[in-house]
Every structure is written in structure tokens, then in C-alpha cells.
PLY file of the C-alpha trace (Angstrom):
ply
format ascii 1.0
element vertex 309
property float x
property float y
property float z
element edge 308
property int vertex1
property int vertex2
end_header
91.10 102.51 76.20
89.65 105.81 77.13
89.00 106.34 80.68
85.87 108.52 81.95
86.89 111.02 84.91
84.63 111.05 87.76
84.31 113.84 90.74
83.68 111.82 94.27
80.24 111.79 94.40
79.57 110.01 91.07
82.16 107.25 91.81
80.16 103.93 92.22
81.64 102.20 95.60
80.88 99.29 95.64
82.12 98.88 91.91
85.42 100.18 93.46
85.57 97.78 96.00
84.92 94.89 94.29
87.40 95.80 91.39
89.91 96.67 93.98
89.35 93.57 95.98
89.65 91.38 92.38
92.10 93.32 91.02
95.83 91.85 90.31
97.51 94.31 91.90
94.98 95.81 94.06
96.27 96.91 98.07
94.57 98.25 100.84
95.75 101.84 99.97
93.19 101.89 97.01
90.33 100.59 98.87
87.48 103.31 98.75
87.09 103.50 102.45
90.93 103.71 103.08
90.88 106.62 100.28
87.66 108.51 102.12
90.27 108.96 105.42
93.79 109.52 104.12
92.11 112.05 101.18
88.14 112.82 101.76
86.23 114.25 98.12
89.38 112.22 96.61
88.66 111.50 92.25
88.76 108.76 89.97
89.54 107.54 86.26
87.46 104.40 85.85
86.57 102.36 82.26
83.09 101.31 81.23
82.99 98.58 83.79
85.26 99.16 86.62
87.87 97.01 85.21
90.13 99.49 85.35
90.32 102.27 88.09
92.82 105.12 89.47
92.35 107.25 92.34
92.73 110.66 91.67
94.17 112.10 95.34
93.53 115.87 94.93
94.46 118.62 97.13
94.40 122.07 97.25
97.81 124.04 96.20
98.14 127.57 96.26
94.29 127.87 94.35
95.45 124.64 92.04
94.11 121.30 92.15
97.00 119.18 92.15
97.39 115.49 92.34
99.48 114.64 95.52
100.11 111.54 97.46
98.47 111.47 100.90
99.86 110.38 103.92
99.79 106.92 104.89
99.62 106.34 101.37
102.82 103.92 100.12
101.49 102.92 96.63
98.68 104.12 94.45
98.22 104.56 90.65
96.36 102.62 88.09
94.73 99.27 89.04
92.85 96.31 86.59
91.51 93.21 87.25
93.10 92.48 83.83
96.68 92.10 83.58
97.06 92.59 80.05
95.57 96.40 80.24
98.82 97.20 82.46
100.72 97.54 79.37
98.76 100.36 79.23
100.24 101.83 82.03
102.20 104.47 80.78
98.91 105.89 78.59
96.52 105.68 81.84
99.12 107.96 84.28
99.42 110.12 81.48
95.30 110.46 81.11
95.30 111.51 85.25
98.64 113.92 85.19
97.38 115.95 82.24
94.16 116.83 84.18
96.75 118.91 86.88
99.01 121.31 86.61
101.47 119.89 89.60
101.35 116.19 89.99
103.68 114.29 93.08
102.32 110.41 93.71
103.40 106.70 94.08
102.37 104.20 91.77
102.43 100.27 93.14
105.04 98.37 91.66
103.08 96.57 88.79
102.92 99.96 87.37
106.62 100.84 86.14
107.13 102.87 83.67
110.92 102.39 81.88
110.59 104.93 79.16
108.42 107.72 79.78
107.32 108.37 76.22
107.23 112.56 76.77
108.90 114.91 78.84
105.38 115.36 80.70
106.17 113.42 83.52
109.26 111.79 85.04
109.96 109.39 87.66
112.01 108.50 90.40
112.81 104.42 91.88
111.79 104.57 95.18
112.35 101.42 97.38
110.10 98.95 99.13
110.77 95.89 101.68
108.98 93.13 102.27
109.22 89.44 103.53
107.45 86.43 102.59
106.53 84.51 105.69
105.75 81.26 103.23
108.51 79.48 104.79
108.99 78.32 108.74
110.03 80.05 111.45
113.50 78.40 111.89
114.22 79.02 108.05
113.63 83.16 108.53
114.95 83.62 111.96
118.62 82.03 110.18
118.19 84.57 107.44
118.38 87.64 110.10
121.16 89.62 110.07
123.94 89.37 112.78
122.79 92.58 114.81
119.03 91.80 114.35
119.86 88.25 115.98
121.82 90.32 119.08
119.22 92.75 119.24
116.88 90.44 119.76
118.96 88.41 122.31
119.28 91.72 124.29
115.34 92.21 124.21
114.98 88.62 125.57
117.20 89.11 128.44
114.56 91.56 129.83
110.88 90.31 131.09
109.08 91.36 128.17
105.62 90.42 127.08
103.61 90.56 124.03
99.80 91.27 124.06
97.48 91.71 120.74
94.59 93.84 121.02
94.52 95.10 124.10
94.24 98.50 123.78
92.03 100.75 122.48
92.60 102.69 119.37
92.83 105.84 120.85
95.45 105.20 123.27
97.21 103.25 120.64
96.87 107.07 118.76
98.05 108.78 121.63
101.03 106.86 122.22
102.59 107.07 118.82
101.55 111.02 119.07
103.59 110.85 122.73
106.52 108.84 121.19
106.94 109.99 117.33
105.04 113.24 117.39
108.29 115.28 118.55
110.40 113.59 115.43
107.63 114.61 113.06
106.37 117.64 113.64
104.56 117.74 110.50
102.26 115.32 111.91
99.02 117.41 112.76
95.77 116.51 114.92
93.97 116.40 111.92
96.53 113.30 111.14
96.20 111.69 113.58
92.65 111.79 113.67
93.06 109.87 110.10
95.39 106.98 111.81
92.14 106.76 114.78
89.62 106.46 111.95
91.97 103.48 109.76
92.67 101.65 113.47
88.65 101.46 114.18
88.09 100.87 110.61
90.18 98.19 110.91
89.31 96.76 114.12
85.31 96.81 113.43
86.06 94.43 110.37
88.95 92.58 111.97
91.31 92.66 109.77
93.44 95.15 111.74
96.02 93.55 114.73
97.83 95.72 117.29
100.72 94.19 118.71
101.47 95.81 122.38
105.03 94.97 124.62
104.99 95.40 128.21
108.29 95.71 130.11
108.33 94.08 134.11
106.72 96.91 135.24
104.10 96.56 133.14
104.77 99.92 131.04
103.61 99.65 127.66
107.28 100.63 126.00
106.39 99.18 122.10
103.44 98.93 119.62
102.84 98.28 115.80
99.86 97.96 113.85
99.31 95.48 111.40
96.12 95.65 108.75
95.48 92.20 106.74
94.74 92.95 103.07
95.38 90.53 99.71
97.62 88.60 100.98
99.58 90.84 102.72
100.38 92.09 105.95
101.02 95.66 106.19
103.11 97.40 108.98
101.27 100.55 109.11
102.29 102.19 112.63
104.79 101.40 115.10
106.16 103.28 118.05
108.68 102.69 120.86
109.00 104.59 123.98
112.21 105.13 125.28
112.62 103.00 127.70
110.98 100.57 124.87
114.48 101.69 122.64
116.71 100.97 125.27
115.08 97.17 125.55
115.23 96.43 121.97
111.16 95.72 122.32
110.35 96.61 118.52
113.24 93.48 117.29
111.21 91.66 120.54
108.17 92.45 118.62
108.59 92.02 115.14
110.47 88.28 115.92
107.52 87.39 117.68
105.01 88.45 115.03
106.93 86.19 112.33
107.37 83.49 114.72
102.96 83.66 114.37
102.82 84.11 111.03
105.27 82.17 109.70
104.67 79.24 107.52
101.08 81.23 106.31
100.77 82.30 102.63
101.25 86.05 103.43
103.89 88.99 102.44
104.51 91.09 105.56
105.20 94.57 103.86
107.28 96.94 105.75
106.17 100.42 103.75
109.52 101.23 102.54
112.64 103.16 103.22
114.48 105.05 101.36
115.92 106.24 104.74
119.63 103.75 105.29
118.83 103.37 109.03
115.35 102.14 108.35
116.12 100.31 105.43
118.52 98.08 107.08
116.69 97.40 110.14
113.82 95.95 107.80
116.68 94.32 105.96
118.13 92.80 109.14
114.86 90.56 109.61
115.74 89.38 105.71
113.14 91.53 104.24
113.71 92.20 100.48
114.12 95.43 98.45
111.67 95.82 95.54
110.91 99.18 93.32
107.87 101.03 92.77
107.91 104.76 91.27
106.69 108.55 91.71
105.49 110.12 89.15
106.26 114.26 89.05
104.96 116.75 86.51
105.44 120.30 86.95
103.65 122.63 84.80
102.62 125.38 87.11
102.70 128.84 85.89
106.59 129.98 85.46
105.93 132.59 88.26
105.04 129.87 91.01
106.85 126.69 89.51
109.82 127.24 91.18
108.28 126.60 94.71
107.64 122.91 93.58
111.19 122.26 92.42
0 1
1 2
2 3
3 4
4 5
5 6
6 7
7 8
8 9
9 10
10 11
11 12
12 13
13 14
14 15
15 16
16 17
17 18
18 19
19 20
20 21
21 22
22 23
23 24
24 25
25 26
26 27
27 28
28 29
29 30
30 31
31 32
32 33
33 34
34 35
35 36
36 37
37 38
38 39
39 40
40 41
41 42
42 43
43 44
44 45
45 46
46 47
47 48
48 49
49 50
50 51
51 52
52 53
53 54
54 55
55 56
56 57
57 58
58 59
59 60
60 61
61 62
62 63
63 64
64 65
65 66
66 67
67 68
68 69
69 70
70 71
71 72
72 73
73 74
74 75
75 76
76 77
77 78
78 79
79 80
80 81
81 82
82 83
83 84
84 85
85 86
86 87
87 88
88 89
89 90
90 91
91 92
92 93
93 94
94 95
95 96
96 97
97 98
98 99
99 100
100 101
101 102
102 103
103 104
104 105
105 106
106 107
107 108
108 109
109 110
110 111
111 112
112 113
113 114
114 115
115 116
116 117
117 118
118 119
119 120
120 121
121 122
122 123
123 124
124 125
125 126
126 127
127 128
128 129
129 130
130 131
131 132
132 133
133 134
134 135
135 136
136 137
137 138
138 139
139 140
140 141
141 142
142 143
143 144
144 145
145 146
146 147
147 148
148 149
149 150
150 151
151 152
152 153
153 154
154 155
155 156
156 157
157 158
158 159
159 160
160 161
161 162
162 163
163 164
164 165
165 166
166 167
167 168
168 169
169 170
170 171
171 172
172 173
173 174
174 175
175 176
176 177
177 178
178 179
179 180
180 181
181 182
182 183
183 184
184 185
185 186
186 187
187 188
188 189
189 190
190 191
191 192
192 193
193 194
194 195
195 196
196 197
197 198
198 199
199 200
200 201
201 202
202 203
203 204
204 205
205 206
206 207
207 208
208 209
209 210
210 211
211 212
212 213
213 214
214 215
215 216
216 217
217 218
218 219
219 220
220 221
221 222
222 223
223 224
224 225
225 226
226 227
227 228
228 229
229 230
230 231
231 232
232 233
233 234
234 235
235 236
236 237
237 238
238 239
239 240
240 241
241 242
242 243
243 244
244 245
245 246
246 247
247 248
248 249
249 250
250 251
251 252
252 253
253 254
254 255
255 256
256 257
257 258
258 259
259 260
260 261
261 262
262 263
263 264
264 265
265 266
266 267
267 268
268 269
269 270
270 271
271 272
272 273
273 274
274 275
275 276
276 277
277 278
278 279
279 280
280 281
281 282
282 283
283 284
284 285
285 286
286 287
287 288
288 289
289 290
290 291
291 292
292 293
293 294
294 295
295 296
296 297
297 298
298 299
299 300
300 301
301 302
302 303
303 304
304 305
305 306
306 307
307 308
């Protein structure tokens, strides 16, 4: 199947949304509106009928348009609300990375490809965790590792307290920017303007949660935000302060969230890591690894390729 390329103002939206609400492997990454924030003018492949899309995430590189995965972006690539068409994976990435000279993106994990069938792209396992809160509370708190379970026990020796939703977007913003802006510097405004406009996205629909821990003085030390999308419950931003560190209030957090949602049909997705320490904190709370892939193709002129290596 041939796919038709389309620029961003010829993209039918609602078409998107409803193939990327029915689709089998749709997310909330690939949503239109979530795509309009993290990459604004973004592209799209799309067949006849919507039934199969992919958004094209182009940016600006050096006077090329290249194909590059934004930020807060886990998992893109090609989606279908037909499950037999992802065998035609492979031929559908390979449409989209032959329109660009530099491509660097994530695919979602229904999209693996084992044998590239040319040398025009290649791909690298990357690593995902998540935990299925199907079964009861008592069943996944056993499953935690032994340091989660101590953490824990050390946040509940101090007065903590949990509240949801009761604070405004922008000084949930401005507290991750306070907290996490030093370790990332390559954070910009313009960044975190994009994590304001997902939060009141979110919260105008209601299918956003912020989860907010107090210490006994009543300092907010410890916040995560959660958005709700097919099935899953994605752990989008999170911040501690560090006085919020030193009380363990994030393993405070997170224990109380699946003591909520426990027992509920739901995957809570932890967006990764291929970083050890992160990776085995999400592992601690019995989170499981799974793979998904980027997808690199480099064929910039020789003079300028090297910069991408």
C-alpha cells in the first residue's frame, strides 16, 4: 500500500483522531493535538482512508528538513487500525525516511523491525517499563523490590500527605523548572511552555492527574503527572525537591498511586530508561522491561554528515 504525504495543513484532524483513538497500537504521543505542542507544522503519511497514519516530526537542521523525535515524545512511527497492515512495517518507515536526508525517531513497540531489508536505515533496542495494575494492591506491593519496600518505609515514617489536583499547571511547570531545570539544561522556556500547554490540555478534558506530596510543614517537596490514554497511564513529569529526596516522597508517591489504581484494567507506563539508575527504580515497583526501536538514517551531504554521527 502506497501512502500519500501530506504537509500540516492538508492533514484531516479529526480523521487522525479517530484513527488514532481506534487504532491497535495507537498512544497519546500520536494524538493530533499532542503532536501540534511537542512539534507545531509537524507532517503525515496517511492511506486512502486514514487506516493507516505516521506522523512525520520535522525540524529544521542546518537548512535540511530532517525527521527527528521531539521531546516528550517516547514512541511514534506508523499506526493502523488494522493489524494485519503492520507487517508492512518495515515498507511504511522506509516510505517516511526516504523523504529526509537525516532521520533520528522512536517507533512504538508494535512496530519492530528484525531485518532491516537495506542499509538505508538501522536501528537500535531501546528499553521501556511498564506495570500492569490488573492485579490487587497486596499482589504488586509483594512484587517490589527490597529497597523500594525500605524506601517506602522511610517515606512513611515522615508526616507526608498526598493531594491530586491541587495545583495549578503553572506552578506545577515552575516547580519541575525549579527542581530539574539545573540537571537539564537543555530544557528551554520554549519547553516548558510545551509541558504548560499538555498539563491544561490535559486538565480541560480530564484525563490528566497531578499527584502533589506535602511534607509537615506543608512544603510541596514531590509531584508527577499522570495523562490517561488507551488504557494506559502515562508518567509524563515528575519532580522532587530536595528536601522531597531526602524523604523518599516520589516511592511515597508512586505506592500510593498503585495502591488507587490497582485492581483497574490499566498499564501504568513509566517512559523508559535506558539510564541503570532510573531503570531500576521503575524496576523496584515490579515494572517490566519491553523493547521498542529508533530508527537512524544518515545521508547528509559527506561534508556535514559527520556532525550527525
Amino acid at each position: 500500500m502506497n501512502l500519500t504525504y501530506l504537509k500540516h495543513n492538508e492533514i484531516d484532524k479529526q480523521k487522525w483522531e479517530n484513527c488514532i483513538l481506534n487504532a491497535i497500537n495507537g498512544n497519546l504521543y500520536a494524538y493530533a493535538w499532542y503532536l501540534d505542542i511537542v512539534s507545531p507544522n509537524w507532517e503525515a503519511f496517511v492511506s486512502d482512508n486514514y487506516e493507516v497514519v505516521i506522523p512525520l516530526t520535522v525540524k529544521k537542521m542546518l537548512g535540511f528538513r530532517t525527521l527527528q523525535q521531539p521531546l516528550f515524545t517516547q514512541q511514534l512511527g506508523v499506526f493502523t487500525t488494522n493489524a494485519v497492515l503492520l507487517s508492512k512495517t518495515e515498507d511504511y518507515i522506509q516510505q517516511a525516511v526516504k523523504l529526509f536526508p537525516y532521520c533520528n525517531f522512536q517507533v512504538n513497540k508494535h512496530n519492530i523491525v528484525n531485518n532491516p531489508s537495506s542499509n538505508y536505515f538501522t536501528t537500535i533496542n531501546k528499553i521501556n517499563y511498564e506495570l500492569d495494575l490488573i492485579p490487587s494492591y497486596e499482589y504488586l506491593s509483594k512484587k517490589y523490590h527490597t529497597n523500594t519496600k525500605r524506601n517506602i518505609a522511610k517515606a512513611r515514617q515522615h508526616e507526608l500527605i498526598l493531594k491530586i489536583n491541587d495545583i495549578s499547571a503553572q506552578t506545577f511547570v515552575d516547580f519541575v523548572r525549579k527542581n530539574v531545570g539545573f540537571k537539564v539544561p537543555q530544557l528551554k522556556t520554549n519547553d516548558y511552555q510545551k509541558m504548560l500547554q499538555i498539563i491544561k490540555f490535559a486538565e480541560k478534558y480530564k484525563f490528566g492527574q497531578s499527584y502533589n506530596v506535602y511534607d509537615e510543614r506543608k512544603r510541596l517537596v514531590s509531584i508527577a503527572y499522570f495523562i490517561f490514554s488507551h488504557n494506559k497511564i502515562y508518567y509524563l513529569f515528575a519532580a522532587n525537591s530536595p528536601v522531597g529526596k531526602e524523604k523518599r516522597a516520589m516511592f511515597f508517591l508512586l505506592d500510593e498511586f498503585i495502591r488507587k489504581y490497582a485492581e483497574k484494567n490499566v498499564i501504568l507506563d513509566f517512559e523508559g530508561s535506558m539510564i541503570p539508575g532510573l531503570a531500576r527504580y521503575y524496576e523496584g515497583f515490579g515494572a517490566i522491561a519491553g523493547k521498542y526501536q529508533q530508527i537512524i538514517s544518515n545521508h547528509l551531504p559527506f561534508y556535514i554528515r559527520w556532525i550527525k554521527k
